[in-house]
C-alpha atoms as a printed R data frame, in Angstrom:
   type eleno elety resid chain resno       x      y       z
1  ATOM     1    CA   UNK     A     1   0.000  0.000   0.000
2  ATOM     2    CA   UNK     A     2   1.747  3.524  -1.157
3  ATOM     3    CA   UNK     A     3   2.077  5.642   1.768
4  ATOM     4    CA   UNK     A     4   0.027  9.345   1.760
5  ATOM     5    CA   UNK     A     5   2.344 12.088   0.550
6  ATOM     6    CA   UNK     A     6   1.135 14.384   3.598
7  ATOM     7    CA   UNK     A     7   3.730 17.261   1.639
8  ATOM     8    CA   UNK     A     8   2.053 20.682   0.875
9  ATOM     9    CA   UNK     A     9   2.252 21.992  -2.774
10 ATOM    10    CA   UNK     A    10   1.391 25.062  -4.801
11 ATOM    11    CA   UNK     A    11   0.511 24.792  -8.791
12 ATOM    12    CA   UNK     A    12   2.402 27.180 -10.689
13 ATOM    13    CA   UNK     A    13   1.558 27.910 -14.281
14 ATOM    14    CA   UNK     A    14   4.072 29.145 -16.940
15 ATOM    15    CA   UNK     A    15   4.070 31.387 -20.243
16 ATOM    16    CA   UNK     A    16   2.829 28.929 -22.330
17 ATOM    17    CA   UNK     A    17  -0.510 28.250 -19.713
18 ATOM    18    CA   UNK     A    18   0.742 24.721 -18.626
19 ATOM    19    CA   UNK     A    19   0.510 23.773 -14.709
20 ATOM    20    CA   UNK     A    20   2.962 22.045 -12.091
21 ATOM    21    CA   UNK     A    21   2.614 21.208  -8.677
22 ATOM    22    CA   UNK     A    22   5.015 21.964  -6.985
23 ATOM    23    CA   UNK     A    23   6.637 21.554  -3.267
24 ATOM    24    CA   UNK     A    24   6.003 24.752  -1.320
25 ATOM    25    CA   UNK     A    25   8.733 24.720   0.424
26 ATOM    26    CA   UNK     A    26  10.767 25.212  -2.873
27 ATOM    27    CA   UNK     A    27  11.770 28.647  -4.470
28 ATOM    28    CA   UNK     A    28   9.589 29.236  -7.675
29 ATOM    29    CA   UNK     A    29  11.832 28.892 -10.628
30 ATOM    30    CA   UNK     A    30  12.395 31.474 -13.230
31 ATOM    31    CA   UNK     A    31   9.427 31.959 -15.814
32 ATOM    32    CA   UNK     A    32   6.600 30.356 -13.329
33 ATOM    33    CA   UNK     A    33   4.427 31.823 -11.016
34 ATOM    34    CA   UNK     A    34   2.305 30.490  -8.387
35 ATOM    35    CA   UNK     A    35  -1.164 29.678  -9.242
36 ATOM    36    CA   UNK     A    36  -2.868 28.128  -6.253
37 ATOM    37    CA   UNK     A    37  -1.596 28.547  -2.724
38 ATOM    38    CA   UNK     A    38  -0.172 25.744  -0.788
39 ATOM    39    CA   UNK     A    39  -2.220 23.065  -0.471
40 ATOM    40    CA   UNK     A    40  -2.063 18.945  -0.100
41 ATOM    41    CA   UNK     A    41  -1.701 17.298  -3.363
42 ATOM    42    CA   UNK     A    42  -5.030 15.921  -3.979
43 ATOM    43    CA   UNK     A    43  -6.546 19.653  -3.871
44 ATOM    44    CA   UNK     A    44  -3.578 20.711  -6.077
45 ATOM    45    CA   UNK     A    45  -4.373 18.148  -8.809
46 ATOM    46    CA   UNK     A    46  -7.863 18.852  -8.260
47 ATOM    47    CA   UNK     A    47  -7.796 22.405  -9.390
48 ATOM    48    CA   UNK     A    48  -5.097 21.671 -12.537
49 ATOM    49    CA   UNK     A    49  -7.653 19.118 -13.417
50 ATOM    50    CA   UNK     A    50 -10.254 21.702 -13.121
51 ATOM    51    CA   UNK     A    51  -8.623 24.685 -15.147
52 ATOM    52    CA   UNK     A    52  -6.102 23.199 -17.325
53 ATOM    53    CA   UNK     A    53  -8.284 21.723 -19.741
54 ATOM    54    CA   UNK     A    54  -6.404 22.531 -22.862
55 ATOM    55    CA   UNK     A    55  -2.944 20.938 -22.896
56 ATOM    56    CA   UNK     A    56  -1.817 22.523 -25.908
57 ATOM    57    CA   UNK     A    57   0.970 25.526 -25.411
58 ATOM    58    CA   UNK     A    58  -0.933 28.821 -25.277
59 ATOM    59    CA   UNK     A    59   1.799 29.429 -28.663
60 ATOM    60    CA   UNK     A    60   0.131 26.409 -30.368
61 ATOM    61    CA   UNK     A    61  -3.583 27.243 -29.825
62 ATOM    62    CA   UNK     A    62  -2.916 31.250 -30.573
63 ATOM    63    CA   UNK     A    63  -1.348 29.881 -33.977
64 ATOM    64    CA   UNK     A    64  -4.244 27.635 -34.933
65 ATOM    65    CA   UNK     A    65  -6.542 30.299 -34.119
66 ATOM    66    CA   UNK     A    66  -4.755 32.706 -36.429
67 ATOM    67    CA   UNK     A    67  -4.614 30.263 -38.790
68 ATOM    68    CA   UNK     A    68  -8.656 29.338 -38.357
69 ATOM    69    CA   UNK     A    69  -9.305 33.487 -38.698
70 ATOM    70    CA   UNK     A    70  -7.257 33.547 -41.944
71 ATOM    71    CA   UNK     A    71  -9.081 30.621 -43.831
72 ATOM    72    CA   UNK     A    72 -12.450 32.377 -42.561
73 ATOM    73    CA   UNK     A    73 -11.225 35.667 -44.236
74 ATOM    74    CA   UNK     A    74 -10.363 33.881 -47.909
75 ATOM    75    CA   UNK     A    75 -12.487 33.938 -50.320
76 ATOM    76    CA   UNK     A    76 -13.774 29.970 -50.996
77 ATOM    77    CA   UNK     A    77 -11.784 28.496 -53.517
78 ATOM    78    CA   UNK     A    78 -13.230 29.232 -57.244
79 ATOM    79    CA   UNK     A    79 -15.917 26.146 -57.437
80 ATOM    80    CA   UNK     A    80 -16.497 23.760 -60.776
81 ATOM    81    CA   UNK     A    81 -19.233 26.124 -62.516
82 ATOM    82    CA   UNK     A    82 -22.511 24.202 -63.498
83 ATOM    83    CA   UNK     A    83 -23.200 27.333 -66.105
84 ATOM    84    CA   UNK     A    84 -21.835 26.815 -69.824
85 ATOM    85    CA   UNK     A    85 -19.082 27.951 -71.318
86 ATOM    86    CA   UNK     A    86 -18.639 30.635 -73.918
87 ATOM    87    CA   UNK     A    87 -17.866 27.227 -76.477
88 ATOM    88    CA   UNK     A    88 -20.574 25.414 -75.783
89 ATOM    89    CA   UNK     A    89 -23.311 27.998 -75.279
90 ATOM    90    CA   UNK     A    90 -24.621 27.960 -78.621
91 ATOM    91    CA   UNK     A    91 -24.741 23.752 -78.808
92 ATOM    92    CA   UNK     A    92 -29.004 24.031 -78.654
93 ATOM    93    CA   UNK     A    93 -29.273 26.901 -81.514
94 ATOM    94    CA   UNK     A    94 -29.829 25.242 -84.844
95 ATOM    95    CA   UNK     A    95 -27.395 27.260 -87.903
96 ATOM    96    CA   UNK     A    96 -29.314 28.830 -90.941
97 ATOM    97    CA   UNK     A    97 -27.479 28.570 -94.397
């Protein structure tokens, strides 16, 4: 039987929006800040199940929304006309000579 990890933690979250628990009693390293005060573990996972619910890299998801607004803002690509051409326009008028 695994033994309770009765350690306190905080959840930091980074630039890129992606969470860590991590042991209070640590110094917060460089380019994380603290998200969710010290806590036990199970209410620290609790709440990084609870808010991170998008693990992609706040980079990734700006890019694929950039992406998503650019192919809204062009124009469809030109579609297979159903309407004759100039050549074949005339193919149900009968010639007089």
């Amino acid at each position: 039987m695994e033994e309770e990890d009765t350690r306190e933690y905080v959840v930091l979250v980074n630039c890129e929006e992606q969470y860590s628990l991590w042991l209070a009693d640590l110094e917060i390293p460089k380019g994380w800040r603290e998200v969710f005060a010290r806590n036990n573990k199970k209410a620290c996972l609790e709440y990084v199940k609870e808010v991170w619910t998008d693990m992609r890299p706040l980079s990734l998801r700006k890019a694929m929304a950039e992406a998503n607004a650019r192919q809204q803002e062009e124009p469809p690509p030109a579609a297979l006309s159903a309407a004759p051409s100039a050549d074949c326009s005339d193919t149900g008028s009968t010639s007089s000579g």
